[in-house]
TIMI-2910 file (N, C-alpha, C, CB; in pm, 1 decimal, decimal comma, always signed):
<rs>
+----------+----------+----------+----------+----------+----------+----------+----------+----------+----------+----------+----------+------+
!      n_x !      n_y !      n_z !     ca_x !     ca_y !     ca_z !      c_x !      c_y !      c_z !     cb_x !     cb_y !     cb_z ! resn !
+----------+----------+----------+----------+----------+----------+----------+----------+----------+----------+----------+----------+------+
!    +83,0 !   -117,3 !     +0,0 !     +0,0 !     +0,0 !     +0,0 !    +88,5 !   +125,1 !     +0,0 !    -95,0 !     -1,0 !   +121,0 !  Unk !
!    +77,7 !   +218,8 !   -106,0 !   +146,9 !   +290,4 !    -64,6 !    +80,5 !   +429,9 !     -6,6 !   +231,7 !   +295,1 !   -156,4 !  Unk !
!   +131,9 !   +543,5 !    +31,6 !    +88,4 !   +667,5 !   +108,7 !    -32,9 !   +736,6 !    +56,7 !   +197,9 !   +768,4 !   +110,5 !  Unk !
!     +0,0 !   +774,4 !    -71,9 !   -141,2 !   +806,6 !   -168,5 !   -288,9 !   +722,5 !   -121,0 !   -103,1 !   +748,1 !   -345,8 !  Unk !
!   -236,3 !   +579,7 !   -135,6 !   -373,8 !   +518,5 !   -112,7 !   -396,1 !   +515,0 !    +36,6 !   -387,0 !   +369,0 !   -175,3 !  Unk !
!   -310,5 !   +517,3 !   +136,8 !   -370,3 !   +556,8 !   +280,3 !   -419,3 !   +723,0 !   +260,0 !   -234,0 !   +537,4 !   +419,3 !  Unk !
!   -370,6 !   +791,3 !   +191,7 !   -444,5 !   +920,8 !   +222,3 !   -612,4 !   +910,8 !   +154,1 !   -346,0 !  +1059,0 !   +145,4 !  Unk !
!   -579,0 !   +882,6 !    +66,3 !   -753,9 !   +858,8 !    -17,6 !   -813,4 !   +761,5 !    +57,2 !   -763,1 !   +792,6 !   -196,5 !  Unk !
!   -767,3 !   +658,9 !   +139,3 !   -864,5 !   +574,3 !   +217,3 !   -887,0 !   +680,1 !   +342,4 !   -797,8 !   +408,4 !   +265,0 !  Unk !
!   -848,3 !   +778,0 !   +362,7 !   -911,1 !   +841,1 !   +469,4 !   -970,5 !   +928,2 !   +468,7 !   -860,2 !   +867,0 !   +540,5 !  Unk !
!  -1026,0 !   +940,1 !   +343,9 !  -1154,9 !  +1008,8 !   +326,9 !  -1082,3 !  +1181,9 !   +325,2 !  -1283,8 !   +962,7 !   +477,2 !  Unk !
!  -1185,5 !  +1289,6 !   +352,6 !  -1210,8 !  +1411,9 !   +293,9 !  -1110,0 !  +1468,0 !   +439,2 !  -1402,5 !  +1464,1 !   +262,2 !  Unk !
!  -1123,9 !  +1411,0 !   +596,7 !  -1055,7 !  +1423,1 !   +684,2 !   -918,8 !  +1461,0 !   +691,1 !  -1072,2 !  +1342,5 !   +724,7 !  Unk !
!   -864,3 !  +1436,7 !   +553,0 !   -734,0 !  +1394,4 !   +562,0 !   -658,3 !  +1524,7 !   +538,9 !   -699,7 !  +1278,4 !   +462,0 !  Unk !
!   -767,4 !  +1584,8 !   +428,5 !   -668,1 !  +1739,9 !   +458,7 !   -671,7 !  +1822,9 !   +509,3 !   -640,9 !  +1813,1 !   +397,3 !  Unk !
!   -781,8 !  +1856,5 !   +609,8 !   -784,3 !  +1947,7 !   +726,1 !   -643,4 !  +1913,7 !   +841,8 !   -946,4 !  +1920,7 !   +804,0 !  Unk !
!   -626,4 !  +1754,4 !   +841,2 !   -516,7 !  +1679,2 !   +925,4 !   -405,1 !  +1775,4 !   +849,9 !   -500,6 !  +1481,4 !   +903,7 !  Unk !
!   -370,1 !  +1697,8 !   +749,8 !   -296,7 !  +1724,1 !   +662,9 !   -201,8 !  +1892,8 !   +677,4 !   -394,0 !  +1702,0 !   +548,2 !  Unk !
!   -299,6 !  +1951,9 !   +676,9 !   -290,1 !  +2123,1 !   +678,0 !   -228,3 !  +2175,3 !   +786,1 !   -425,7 !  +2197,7 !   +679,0 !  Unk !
!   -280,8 !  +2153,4 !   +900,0 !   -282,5 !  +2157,7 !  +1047,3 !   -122,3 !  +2099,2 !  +1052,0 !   -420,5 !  +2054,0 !  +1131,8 !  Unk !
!   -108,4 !  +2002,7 !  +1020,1 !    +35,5 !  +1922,7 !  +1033,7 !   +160,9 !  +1982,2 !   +957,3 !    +18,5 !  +1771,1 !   +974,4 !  Unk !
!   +131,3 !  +2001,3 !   +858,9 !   +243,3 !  +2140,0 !   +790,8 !   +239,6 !  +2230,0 !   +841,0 !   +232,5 !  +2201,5 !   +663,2 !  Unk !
!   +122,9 !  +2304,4 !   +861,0 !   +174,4 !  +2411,2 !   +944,5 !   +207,1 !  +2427,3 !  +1108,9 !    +91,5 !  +2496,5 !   +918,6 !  Unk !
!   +180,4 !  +2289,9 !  +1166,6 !   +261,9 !  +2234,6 !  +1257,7 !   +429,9 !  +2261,9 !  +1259,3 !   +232,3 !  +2099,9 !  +1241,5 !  Unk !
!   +455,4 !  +2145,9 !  +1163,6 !   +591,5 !  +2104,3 !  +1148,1 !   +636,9 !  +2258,7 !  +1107,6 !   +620,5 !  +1969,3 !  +1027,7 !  Unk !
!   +613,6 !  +2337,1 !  +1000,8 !   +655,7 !  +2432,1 !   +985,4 !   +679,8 !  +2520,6 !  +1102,7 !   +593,7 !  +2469,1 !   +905,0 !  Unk !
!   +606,1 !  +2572,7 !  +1167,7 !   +641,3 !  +2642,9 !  +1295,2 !   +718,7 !  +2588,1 !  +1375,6 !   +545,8 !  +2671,5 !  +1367,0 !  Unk !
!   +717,7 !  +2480,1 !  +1442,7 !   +840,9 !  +2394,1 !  +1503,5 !   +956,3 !  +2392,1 !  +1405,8 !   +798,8 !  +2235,3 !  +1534,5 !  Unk !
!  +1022,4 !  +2410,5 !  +1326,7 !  +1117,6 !  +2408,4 !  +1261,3 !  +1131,9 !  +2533,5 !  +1278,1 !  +1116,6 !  +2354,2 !  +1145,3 !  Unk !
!  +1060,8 !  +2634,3 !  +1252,3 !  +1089,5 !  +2816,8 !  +1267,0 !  +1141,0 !  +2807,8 !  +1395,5 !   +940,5 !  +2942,4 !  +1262,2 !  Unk !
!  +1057,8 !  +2752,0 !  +1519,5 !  +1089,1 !  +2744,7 !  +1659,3 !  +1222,6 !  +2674,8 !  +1708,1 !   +979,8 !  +2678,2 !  +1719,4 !  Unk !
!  +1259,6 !  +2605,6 !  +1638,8 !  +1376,9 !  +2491,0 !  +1678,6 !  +1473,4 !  +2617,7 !  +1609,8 !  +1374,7 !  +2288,1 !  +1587,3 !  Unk !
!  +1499,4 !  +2659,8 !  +1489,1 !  +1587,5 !  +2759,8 !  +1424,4 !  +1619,1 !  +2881,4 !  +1540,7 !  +1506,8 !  +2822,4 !  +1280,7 !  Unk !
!  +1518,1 !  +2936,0 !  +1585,3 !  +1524,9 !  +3084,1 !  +1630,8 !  +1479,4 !  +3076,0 !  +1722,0 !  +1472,6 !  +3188,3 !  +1568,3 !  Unk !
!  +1432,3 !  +2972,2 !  +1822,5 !  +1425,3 !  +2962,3 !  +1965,0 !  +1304,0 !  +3076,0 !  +2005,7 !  +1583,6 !  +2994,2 !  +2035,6 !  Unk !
!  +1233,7 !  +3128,5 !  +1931,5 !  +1160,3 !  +3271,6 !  +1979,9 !  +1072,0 !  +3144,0 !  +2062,9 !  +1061,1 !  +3411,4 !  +1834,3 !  Unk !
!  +1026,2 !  +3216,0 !  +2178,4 !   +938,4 !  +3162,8 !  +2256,4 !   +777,6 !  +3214,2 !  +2261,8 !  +1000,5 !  +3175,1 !  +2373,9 !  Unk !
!   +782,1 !  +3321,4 !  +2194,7 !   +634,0 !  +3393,6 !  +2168,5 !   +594,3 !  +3240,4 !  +2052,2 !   +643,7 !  +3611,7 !  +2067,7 !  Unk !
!   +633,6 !  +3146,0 !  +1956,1 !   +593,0 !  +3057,3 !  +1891,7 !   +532,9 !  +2917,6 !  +1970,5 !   +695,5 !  +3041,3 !  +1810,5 !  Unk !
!   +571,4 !  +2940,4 !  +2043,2 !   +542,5 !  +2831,3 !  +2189,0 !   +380,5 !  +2781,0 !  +2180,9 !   +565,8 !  +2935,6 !  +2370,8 !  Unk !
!   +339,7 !  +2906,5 !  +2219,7 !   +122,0 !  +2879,5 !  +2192,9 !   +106,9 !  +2886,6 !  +2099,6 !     -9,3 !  +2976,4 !  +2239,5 !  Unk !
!   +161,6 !  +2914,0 !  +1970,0 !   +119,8 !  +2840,6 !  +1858,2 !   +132,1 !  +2715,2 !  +1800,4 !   +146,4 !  +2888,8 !  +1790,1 !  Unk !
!   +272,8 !  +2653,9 !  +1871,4 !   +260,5 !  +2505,5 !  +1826,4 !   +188,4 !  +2454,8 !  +1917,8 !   +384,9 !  +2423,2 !  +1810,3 !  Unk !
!   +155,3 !  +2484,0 !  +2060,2 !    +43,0 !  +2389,9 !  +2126,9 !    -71,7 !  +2432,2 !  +2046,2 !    +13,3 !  +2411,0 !  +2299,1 !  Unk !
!   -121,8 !  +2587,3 !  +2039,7 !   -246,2 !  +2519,3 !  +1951,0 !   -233,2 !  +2468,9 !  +1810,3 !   -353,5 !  +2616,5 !  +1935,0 !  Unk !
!   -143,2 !  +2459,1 !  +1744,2 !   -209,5 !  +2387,9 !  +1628,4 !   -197,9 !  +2241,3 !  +1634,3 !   -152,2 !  +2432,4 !  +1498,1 !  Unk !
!    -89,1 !  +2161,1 !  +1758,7 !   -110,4 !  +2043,7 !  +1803,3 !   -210,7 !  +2003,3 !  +1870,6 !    -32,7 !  +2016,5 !  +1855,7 !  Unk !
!   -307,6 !  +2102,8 !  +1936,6 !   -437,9 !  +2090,8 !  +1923,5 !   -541,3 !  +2075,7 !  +1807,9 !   -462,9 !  +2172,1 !  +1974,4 !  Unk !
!   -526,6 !  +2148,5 !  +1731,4 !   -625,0 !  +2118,0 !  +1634,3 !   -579,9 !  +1974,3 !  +1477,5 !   -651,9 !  +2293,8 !  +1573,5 !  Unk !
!   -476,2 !  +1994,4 !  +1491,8 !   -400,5 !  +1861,2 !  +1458,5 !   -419,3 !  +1742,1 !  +1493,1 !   -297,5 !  +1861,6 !  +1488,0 !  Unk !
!   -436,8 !  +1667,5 !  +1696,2 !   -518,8 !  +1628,4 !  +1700,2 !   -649,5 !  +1584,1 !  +1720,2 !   -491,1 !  +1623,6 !  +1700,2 !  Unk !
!   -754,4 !  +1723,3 !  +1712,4 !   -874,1 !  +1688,0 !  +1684,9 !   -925,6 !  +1656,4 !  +1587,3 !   -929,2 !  +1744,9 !  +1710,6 !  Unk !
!   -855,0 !  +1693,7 !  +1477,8 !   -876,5 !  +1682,4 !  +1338,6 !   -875,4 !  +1512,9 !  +1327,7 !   -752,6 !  +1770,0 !  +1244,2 !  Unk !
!   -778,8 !  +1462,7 !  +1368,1 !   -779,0 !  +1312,8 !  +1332,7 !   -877,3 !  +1271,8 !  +1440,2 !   -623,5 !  +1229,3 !  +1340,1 !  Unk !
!   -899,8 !  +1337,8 !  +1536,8 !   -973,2 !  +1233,5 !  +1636,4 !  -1129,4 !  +1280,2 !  +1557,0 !   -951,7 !  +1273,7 !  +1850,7 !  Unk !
!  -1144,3 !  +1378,9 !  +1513,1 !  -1305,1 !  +1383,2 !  +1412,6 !  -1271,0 !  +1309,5 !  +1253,8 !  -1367,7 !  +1594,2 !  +1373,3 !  Unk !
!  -1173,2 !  +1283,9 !  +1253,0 !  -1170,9 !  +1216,1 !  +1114,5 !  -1226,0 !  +1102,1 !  +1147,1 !  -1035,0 !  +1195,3 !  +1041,4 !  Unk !
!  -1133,9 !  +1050,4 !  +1259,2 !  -1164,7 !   +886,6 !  +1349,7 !  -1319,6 !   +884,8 !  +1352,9 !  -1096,3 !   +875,6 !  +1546,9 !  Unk !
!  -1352,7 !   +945,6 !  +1408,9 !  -1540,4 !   +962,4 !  +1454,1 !  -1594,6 !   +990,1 !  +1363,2 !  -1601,5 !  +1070,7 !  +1553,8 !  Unk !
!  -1575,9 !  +1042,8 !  +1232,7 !  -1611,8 !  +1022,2 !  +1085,6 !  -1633,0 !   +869,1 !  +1057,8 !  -1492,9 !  +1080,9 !   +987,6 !  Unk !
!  -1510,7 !   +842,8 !  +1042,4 !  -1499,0 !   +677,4 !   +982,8 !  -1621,5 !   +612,7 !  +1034,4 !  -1353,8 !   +579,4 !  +1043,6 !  Unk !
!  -1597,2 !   +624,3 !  +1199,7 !  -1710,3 !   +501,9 !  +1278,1 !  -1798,0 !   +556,4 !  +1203,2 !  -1755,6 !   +492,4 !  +1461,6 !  Unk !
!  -1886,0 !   +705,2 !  +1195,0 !  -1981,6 !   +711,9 !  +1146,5 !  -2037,6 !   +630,5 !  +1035,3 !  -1978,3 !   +805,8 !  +1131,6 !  Unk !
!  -1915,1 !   +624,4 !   +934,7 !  -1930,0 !   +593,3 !   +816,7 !  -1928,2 !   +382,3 !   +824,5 !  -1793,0 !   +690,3 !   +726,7 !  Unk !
!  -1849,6 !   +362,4 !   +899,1 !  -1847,1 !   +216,5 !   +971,9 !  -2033,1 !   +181,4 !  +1008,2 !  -1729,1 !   +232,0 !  +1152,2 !  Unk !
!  -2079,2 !   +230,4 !  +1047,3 !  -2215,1 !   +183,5 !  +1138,0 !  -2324,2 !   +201,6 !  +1075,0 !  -2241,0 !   +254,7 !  +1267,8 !  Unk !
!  -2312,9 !   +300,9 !   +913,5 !  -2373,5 !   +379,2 !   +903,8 !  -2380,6 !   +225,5 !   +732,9 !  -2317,4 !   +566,7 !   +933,2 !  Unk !
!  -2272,6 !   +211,9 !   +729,0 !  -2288,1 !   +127,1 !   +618,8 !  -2299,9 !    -31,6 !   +630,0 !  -2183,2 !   +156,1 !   +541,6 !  Unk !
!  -2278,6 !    -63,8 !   +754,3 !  -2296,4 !   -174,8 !   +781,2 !  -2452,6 !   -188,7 !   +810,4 !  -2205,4 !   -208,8 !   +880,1 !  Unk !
!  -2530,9 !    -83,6 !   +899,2 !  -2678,2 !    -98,3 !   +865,7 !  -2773,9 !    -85,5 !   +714,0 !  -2725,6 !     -2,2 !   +947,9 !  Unk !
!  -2686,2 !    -19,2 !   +618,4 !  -2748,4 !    +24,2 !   +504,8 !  -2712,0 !   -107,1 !   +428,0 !  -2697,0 !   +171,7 !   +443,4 !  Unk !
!  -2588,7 !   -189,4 !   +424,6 !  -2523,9 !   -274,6 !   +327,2 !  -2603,5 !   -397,1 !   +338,7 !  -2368,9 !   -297,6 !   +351,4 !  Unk !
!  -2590,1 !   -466,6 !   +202,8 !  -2643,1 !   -589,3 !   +195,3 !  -2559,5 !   -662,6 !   +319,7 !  -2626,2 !   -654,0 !    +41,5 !  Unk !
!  -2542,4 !   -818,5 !   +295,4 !  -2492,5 !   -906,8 !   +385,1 !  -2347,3 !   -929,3 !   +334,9 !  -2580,2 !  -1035,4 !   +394,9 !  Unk !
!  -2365,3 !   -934,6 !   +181,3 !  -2260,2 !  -1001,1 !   +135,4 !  -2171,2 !   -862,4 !   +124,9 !  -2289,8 !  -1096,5 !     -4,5 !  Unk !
!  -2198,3 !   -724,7 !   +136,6 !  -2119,4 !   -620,2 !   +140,5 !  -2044,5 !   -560,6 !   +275,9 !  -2196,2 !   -532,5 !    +87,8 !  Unk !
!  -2119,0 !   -594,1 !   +375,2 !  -2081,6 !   -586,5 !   +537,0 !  -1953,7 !   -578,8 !   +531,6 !  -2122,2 !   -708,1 !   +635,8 !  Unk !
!  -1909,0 !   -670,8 !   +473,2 !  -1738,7 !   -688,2 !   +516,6 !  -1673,9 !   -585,3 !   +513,7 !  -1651,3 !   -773,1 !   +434,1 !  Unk !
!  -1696,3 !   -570,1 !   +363,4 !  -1637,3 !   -478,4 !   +296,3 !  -1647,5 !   -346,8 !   +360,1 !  -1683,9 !   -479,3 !   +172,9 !  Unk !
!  -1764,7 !   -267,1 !   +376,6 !  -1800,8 !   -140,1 !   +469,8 !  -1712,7 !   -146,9 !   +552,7 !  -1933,9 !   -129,5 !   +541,8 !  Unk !
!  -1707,9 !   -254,2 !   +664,2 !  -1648,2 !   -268,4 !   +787,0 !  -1518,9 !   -233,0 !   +799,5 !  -1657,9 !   -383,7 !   +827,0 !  Unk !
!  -1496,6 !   -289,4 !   +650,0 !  -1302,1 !   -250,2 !   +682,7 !  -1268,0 !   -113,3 !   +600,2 !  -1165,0 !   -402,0 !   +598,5 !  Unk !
!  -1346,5 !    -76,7 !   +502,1 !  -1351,2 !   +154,8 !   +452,7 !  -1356,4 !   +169,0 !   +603,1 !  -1558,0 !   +273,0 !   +336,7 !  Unk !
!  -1450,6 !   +143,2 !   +687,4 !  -1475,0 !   +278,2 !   +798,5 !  -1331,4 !   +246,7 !   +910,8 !  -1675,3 !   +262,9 !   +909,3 !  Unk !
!  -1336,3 !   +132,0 !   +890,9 !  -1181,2 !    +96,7 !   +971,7 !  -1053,7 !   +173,3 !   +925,7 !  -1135,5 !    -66,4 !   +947,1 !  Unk !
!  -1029,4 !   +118,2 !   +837,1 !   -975,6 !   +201,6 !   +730,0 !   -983,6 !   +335,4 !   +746,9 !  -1032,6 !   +176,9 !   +614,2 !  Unk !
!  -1058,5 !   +432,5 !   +726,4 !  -1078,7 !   +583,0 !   +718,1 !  -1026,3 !   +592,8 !   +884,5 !  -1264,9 !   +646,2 !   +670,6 !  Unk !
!  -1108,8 !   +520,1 !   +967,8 !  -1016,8 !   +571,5 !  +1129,8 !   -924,6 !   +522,8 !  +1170,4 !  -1072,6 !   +561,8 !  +1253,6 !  Unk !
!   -845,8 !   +393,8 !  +1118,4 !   -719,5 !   +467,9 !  +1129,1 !   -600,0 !   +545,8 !  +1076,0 !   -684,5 !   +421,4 !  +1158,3 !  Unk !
!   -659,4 !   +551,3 !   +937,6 !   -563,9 !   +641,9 !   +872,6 !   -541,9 !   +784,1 !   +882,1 !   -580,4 !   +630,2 !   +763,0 !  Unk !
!   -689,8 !   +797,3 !   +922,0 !   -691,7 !   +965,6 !  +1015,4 !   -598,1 !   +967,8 !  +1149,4 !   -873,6 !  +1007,7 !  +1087,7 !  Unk !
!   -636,9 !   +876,1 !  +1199,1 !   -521,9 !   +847,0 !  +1325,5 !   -409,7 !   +886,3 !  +1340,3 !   -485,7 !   +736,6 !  +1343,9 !  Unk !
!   -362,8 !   +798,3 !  +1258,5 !   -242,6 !   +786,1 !  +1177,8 !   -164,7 !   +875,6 !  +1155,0 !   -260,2 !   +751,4 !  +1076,1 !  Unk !
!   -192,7 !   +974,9 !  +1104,7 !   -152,9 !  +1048,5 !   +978,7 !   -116,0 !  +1132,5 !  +1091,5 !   -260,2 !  +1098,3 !   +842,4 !  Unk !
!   -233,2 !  +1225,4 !  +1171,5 !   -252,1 !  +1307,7 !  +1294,4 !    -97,2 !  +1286,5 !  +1412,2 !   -418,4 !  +1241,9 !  +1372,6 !  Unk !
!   -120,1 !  +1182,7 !  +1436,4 !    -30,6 !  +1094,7 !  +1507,5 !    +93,8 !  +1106,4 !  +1455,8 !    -68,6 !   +959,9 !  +1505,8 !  Unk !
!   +141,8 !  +1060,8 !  +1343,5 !   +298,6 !  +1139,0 !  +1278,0 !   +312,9 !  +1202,5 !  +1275,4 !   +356,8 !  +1152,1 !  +1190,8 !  Unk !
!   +241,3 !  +1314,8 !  +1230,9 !   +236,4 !  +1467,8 !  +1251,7 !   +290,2 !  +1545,4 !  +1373,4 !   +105,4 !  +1502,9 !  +1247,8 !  Unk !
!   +218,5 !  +1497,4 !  +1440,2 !   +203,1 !  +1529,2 !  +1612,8 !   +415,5 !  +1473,4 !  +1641,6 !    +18,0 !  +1361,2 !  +1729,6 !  Unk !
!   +409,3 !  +1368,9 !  +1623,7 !   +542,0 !  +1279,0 !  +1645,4 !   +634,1 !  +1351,5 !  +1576,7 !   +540,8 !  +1123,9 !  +1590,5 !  Unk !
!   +624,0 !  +1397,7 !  +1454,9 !   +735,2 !  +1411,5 !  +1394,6 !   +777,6 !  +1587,6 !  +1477,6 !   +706,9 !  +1392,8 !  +1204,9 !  Unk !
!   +633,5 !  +1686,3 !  +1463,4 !   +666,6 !  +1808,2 !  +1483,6 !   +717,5 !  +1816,3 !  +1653,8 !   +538,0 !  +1899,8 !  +1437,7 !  Unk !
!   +698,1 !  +1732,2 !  +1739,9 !   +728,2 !  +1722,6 !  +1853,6 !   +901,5 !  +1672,0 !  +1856,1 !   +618,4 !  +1630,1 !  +1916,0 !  Unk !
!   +949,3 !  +1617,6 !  +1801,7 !  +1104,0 !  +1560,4 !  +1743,8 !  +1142,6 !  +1695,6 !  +1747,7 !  +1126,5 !  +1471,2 !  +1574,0 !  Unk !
!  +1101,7 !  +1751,5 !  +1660,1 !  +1136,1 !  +1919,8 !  +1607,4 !  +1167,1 !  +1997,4 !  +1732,2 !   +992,6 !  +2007,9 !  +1524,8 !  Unk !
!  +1036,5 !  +1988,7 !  +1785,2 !  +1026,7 !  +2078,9 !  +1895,3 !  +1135,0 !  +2052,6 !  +1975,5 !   +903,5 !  +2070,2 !  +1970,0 !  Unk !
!  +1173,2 !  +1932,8 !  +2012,2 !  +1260,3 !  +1872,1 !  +2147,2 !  +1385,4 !  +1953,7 !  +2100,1 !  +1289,6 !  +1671,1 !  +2163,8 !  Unk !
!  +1444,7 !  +1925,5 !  +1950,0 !  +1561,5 !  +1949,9 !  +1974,1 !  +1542,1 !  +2116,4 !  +1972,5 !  +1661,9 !  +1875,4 !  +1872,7 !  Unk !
!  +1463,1 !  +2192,7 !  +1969,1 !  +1481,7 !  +2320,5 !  +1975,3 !  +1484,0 !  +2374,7 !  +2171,5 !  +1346,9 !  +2384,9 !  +1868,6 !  Unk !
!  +1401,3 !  +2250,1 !  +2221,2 !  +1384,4 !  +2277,0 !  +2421,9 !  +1546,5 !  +2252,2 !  +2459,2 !  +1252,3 !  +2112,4 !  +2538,7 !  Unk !
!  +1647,6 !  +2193,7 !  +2336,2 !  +1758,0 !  +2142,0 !  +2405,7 !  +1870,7 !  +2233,4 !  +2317,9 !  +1770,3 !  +1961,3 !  +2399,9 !  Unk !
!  +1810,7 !  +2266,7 !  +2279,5 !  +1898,5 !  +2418,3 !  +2208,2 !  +1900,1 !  +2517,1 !  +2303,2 !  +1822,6 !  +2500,2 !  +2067,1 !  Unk !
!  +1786,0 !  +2526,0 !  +2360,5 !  +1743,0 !  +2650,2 !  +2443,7 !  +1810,7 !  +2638,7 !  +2596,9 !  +1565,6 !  +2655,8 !  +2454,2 !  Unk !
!  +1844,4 !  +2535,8 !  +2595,6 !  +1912,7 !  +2477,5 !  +2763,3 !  +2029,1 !  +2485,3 !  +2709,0 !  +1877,8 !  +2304,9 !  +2845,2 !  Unk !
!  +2103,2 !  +2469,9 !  +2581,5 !  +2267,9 !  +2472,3 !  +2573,7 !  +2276,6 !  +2593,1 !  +2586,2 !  +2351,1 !  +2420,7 !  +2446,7 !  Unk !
!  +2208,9 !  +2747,7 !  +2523,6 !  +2240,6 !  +2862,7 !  +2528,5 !  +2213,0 !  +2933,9 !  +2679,7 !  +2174,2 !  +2918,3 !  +2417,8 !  Unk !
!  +2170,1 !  +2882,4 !  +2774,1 !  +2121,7 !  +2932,1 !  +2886,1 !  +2210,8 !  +2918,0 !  +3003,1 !  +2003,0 !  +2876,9 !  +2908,3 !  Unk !
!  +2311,4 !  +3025,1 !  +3002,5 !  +2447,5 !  +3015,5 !  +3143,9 !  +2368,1 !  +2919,6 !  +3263,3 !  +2495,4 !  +3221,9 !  +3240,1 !  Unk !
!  +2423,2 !  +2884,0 !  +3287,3 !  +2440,3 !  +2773,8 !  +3415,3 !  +2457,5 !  +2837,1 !  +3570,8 !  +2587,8 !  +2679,5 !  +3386,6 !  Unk !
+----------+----------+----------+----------+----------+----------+----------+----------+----------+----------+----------+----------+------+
</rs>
């Protein structure tokens, strides 16, 4: 499987995640560079909305999980079962690296900020 098809299995969710997470990572990289600390509440909030975004993508999917397993024939069940699976965790997912990777970022900029700080 490659990345393309986890992003299209996660439905419309994926680029609000998506968005949120660049401009995540982007600010943590500005922040790790130049240490400004006024950037601080901006990477907590957009690691807030980064992950709510996946956690409403997630709660999308189920929607879409429960929603097609009552509508689907018998012999289609399966199938539904594993899109809405599918869609939540790839929203997960995605949110979740995001979160992981821009937090990496962040660390080495908290340990930049302790080497420049007299003792």
């Amino acid at each position: 499987m490659l990345l393309i098809d986890a992003f299209q299995e996660g439905g419309f969710a994926m680029y609000p995640i998506l968005l949120a997470g660049i401009l995540l990572i982007a600010i943590s990289v500005r922040y790790a560079r130049s240490l400004d600390a006024r950037l601080e509440s901006v990477i907590r909030q957009l690691r807030a909305v980064t992950l709510t975004s996946g956690i409403a993508g997630s709660l999308l999917g189920l929607v879409h999980y429960f929603t097609g397993v009552n509508e689907s024939s018998a012999e289609l069940r399966s199938l539904v079962r594993a899109r809405g699976i599918s869609e939540m965790v790839n929203d997960t997912g995605l949110a979740v690296f995001l979160l992981l990777f821009a937090s990496i970022v962040c660390a080495i900029g908290a340990y930049r900020t302790t080497q420049l700080r007299p003792v």
